[in-house]
MIVO-583023 format. One line per field, with one value per residue: z negated, y negated, x of N, C-alpha, C in turn; residue in one letter. Coordinates in nm, 3 decimals, m for minus. Each point is the difference from the previous one (the first is absolute). Example, Ala and Ser with C-alpha at 12.3 -4.5 7.8 and 13.67 -1.06 7.14 Angstrom:
! MIVO-583023
n.Z [m0.780, 0.072]
n.Y [0.569, m0.105]
n.X [1.319, m0.035]
ca.Z [0.000, m0.006]
ca.Y [m0.119, m0.119]
ca.X [m0.089, 0.082]
c.Z [0.000, m0.073]
c.Y [m0.120, m0.109]
c.X [0.090, m0.077]
r [A, S]
***
This chain:
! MIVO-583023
n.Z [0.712, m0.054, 0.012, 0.083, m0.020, m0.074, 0.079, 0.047, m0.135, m0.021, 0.129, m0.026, m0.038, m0.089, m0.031, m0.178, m0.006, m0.047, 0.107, m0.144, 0.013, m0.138, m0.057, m0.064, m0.075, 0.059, m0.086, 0.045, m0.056, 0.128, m0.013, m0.014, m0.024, m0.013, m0.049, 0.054, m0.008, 0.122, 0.060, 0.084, 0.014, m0.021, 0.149, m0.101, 0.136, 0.085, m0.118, 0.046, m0.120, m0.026, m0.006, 0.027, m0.104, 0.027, m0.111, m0.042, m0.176, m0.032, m0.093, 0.080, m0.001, 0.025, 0.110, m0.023, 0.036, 0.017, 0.025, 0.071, m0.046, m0.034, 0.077, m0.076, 0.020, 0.039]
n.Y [m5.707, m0.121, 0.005, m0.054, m0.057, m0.102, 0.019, m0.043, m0.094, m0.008, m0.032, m0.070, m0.079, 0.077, 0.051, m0.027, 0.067, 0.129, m0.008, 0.048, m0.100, 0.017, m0.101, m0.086, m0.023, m0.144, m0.047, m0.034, m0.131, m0.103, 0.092, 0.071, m0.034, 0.124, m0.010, 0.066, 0.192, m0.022, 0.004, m0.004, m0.091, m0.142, 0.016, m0.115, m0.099, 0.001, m0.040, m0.077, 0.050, 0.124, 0.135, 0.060, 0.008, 0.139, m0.025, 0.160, 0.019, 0.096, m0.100, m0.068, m0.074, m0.074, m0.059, m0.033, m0.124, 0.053, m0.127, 0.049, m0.128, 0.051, 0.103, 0.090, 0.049, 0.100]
n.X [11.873, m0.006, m0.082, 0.020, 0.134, m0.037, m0.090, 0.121, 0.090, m0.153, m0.005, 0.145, m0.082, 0.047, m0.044, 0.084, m0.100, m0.014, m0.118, m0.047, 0.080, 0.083, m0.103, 0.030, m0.052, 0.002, 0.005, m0.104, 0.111, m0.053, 0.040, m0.076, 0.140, m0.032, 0.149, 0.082, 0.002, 0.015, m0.066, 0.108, m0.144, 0.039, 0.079, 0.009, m0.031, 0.077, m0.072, 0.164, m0.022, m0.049, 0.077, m0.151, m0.040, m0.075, m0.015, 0.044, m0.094, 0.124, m0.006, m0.009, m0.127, 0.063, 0.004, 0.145, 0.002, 0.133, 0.103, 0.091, 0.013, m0.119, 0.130, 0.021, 0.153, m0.066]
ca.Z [0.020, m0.189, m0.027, 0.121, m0.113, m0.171, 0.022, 0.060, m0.063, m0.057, 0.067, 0.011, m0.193, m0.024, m0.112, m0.091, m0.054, 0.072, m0.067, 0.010, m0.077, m0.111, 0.000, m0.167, 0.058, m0.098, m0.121, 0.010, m0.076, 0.094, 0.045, m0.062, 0.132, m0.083, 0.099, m0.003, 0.120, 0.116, 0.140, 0.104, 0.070, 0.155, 0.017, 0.107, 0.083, m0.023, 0.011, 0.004, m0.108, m0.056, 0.015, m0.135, m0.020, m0.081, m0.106, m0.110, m0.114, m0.018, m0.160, 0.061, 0.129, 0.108, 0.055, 0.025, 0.127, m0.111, 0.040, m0.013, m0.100, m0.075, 0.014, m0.001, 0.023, m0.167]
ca.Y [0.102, 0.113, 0.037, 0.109, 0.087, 0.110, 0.130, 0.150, 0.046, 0.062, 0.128, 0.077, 0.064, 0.121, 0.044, m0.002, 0.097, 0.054, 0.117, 0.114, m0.054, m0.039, m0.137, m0.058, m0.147, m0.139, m0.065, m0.139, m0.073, 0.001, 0.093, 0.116, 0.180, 0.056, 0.008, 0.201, 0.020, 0.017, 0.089, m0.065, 0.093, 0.016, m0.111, m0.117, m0.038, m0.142, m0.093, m0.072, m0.021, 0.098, 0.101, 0.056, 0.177, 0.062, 0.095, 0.051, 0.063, 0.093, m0.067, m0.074, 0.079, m0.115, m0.027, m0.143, m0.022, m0.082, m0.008, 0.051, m0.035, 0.056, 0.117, 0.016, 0.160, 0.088]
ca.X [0.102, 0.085, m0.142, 0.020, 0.149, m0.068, m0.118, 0.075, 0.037, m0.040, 0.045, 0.124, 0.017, m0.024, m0.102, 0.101, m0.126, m0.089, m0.145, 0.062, 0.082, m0.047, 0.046, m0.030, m0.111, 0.000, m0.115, m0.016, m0.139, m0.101, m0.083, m0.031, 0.091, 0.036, 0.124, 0.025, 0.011, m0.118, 0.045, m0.002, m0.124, 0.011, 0.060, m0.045, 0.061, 0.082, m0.074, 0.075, 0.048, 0.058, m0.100, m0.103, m0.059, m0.153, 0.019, m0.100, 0.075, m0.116, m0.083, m0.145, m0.099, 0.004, 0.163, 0.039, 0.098, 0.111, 0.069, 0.063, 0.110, m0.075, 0.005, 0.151, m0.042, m0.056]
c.Z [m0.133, m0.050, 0.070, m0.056, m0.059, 0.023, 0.059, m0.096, m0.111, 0.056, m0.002, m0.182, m0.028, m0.150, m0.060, m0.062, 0.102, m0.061, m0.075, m0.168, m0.115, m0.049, m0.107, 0.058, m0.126, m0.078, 0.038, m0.107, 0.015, m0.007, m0.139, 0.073, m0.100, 0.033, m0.032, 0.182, 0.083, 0.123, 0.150, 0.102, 0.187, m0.021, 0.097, 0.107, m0.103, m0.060, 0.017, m0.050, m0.026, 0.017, m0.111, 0.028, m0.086, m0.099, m0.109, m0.081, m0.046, m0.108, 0.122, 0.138, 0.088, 0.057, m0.018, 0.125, m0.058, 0.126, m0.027, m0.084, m0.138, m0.058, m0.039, 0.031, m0.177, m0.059]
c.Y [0.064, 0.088, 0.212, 0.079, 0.052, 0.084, 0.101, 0.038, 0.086, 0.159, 0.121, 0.047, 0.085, m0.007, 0.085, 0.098, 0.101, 0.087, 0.094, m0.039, m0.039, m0.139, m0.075, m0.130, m0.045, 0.006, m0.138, m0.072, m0.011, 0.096, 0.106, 0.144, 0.054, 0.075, 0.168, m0.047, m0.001, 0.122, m0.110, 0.093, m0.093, m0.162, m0.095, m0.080, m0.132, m0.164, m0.141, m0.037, 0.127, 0.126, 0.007, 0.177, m0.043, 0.098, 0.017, 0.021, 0.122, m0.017, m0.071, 0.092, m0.107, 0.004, m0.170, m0.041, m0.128, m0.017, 0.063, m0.072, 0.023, 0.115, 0.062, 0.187, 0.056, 0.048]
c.X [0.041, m0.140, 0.019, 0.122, m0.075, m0.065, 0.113, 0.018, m0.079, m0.046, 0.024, 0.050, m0.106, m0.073, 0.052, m0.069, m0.043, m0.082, 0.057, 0.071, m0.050, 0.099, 0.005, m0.070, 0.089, m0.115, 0.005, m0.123, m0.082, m0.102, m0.014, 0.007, 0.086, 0.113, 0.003, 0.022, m0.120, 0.041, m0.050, m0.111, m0.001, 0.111, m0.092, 0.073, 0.067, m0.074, 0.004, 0.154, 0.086, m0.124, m0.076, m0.002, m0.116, 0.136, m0.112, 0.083, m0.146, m0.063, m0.072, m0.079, 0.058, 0.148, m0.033, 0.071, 0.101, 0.108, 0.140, 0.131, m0.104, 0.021, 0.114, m0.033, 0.018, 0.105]
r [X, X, X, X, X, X, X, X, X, X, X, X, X, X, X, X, X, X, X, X, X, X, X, X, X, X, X, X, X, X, X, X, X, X, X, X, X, X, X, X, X, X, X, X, X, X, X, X, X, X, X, X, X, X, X, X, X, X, X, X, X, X, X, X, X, X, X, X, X, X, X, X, X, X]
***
């Protein structure tokens, strides 16, 4: 049954980003991400946890897919 809440609740939450939108990526250690701005290119579904997006920066040919506490607005 609690399995079943949570999926409403992801639901019923909303996606803090939208297409369209310009975003600051985190710099993460981990990784070799180079922080600036991006543009929000698609919202992803709910993946348990928290929403994803495909974002681009116009310095790369590629989009990334970053969680949204990854994200701040521009």
């Amino acid at each position: 049954m609690m399995g079943w809440m949570a999926s409403l609740r992801h639901r019923r939450a909303l996606h803090k980003f939208h297409v369209g939108e310009s975003v600051t990526l985190a710099t993460a250690i981990s990784r070799n991400v180079p922080g600036g701005v991006y543009q929000v290119t698609k919202q992803l579904p709910h993946n348990g946890r928290e929403f994803e997006y495909h974002i681009k920066s116009a310095n790369e040919d590629h989009q990334r897919v970053v969680r949204e506490s990854e994200l701040t607005k521009a």
